[in-house]
C-alpha positions as CSV (number, residue, x, y, z in Angstrom):
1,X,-7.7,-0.1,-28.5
2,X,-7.0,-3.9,-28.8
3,X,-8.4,-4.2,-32.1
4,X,-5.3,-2.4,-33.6
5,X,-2.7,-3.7,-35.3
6,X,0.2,-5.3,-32.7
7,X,2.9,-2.5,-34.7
8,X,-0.4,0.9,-33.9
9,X,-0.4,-0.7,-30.5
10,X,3.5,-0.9,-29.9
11,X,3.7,2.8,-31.0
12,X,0.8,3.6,-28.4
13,X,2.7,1.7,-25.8
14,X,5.9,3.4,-26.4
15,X,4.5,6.5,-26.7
16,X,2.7,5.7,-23.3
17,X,5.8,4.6,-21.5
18,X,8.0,7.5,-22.7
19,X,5.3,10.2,-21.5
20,X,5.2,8.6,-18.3
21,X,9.2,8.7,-18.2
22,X,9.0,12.3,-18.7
23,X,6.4,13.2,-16.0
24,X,8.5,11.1,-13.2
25,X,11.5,12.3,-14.8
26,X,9.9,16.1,-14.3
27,X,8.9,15.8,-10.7
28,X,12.6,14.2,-9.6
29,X,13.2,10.3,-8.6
30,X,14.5,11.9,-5.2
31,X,11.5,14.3,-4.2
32,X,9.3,11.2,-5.0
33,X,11.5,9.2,-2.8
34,X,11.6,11.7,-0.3
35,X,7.7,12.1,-0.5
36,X,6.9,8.3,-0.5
37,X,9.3,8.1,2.9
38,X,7.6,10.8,4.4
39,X,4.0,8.9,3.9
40,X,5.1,5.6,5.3
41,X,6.5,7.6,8.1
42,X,3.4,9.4,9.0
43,X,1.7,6.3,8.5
44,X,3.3,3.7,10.3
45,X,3.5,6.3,13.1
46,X,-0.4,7.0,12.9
47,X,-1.3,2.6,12.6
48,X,1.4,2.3,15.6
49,X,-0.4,4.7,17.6
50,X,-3.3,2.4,17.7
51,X,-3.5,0.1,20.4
52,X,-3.6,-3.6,18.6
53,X,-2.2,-3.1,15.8
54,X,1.0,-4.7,14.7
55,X,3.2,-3.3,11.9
56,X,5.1,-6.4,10.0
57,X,8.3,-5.5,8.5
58,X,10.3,-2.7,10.4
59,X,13.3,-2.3,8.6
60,X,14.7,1.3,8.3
61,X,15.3,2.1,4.3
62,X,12.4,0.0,3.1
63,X,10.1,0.6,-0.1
64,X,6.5,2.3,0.6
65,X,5.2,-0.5,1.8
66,X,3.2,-0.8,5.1
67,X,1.9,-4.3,6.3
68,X,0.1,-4.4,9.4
69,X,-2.3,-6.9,11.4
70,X,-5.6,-6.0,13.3
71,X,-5.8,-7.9,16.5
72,X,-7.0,-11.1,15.5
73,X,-8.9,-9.7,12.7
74,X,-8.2,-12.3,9.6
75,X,-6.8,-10.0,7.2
76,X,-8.8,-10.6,4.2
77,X,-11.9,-9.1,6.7
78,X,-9.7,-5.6,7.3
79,X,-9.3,-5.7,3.4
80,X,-13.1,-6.2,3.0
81,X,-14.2,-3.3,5.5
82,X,-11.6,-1.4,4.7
83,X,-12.4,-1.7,0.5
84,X,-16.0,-0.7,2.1
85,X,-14.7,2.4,3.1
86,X,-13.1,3.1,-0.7
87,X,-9.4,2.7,0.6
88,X,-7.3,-0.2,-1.3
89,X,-5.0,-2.5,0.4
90,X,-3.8,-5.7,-0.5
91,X,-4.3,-9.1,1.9
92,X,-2.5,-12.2,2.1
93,X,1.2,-13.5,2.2
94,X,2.1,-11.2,-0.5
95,X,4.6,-13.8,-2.4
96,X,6.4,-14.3,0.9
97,X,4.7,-17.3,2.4
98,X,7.8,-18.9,3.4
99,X,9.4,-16.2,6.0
100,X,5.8,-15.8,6.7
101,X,5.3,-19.4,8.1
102,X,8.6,-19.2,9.7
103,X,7.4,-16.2,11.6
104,X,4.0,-17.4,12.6
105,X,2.1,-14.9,10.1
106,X,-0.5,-16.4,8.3
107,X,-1.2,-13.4,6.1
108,X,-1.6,-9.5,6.7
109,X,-2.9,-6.4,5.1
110,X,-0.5,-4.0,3.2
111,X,-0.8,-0.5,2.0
112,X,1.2,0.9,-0.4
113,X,2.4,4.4,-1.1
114,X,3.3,6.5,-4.0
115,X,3.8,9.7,-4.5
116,X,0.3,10.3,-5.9
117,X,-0.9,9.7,-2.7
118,X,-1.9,12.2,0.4
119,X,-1.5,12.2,4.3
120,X,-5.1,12.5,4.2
121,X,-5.4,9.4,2.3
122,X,-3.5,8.3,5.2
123,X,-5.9,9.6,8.3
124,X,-9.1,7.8,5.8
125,X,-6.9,4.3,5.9
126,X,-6.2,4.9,9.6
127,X,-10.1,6.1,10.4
128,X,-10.9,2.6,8.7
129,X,-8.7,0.7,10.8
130,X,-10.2,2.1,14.0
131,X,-13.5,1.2,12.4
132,X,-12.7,-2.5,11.8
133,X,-11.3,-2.7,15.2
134,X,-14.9,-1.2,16.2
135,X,-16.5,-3.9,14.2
136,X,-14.4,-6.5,16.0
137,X,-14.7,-5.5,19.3
């Protein structure tokens, strides 16, 4: 609550943090790794298969992190239909509006991954994509 004292609330918060330590700490930083790599994989495979679509950012040993245009679909619209459709991605330049402008990319959508997340969560973002390209047609 934030109508407890600031020292009730720092316990909570520490309390809070160290649980949190322990479950990530339980399940392994490297299975999580591994886990997280495996969904951008399946990902960025399943968005590239999708005529239109281009993936920003290919670099090899990258974080979970997929950023991806939709045709000439502004960005902020693929985040509107594809929040319609109850899967969360973030739009815009993503604090990287220099290299952006240098490249030509006004802004793009991005999906992140963690290892709460399932390849089927995947196939919903990807059935959304192919809706907005639908929509845009």
């Amino acid at each position: 609550k934030t109508d407890q004292p600031a020292d009730i609330k720092a316990d909570l918060d520490t309390i809070a943090l160290a649980t949190a330590l322990d479950y990530v700490s339980g399940v392994g930083l490297e299975r999580i790794a591994a886990y997280e790599g495996e969904l951008l994989r399946y990902a960025t495979e399943s968005l590239r298969a999708i005529p239109g679509i281009r993936i920003i950012g290919t670099a090899n040993d990258k974080a979970s992190v997929l950023s991806f245009n939709v045709g000439n679909v502004h960005p902020h619209d693929v985040g509107s239909l594809l929040n319609d459709d109850g899967v969360a991605v973030r739009t815009g330049h993503h604090c990287a509006q220099p290299v952006m402008d240098r490249f030509g990319v006004p802004a793009t959508a991005r999906a992140s991954f963690a290892f709460y997340n399932t390849l089927a969560e995947v196939d919903q973002l990807v059935a959304s994509v192919r809706r907005v390209q639908k929509l845009f047609a």
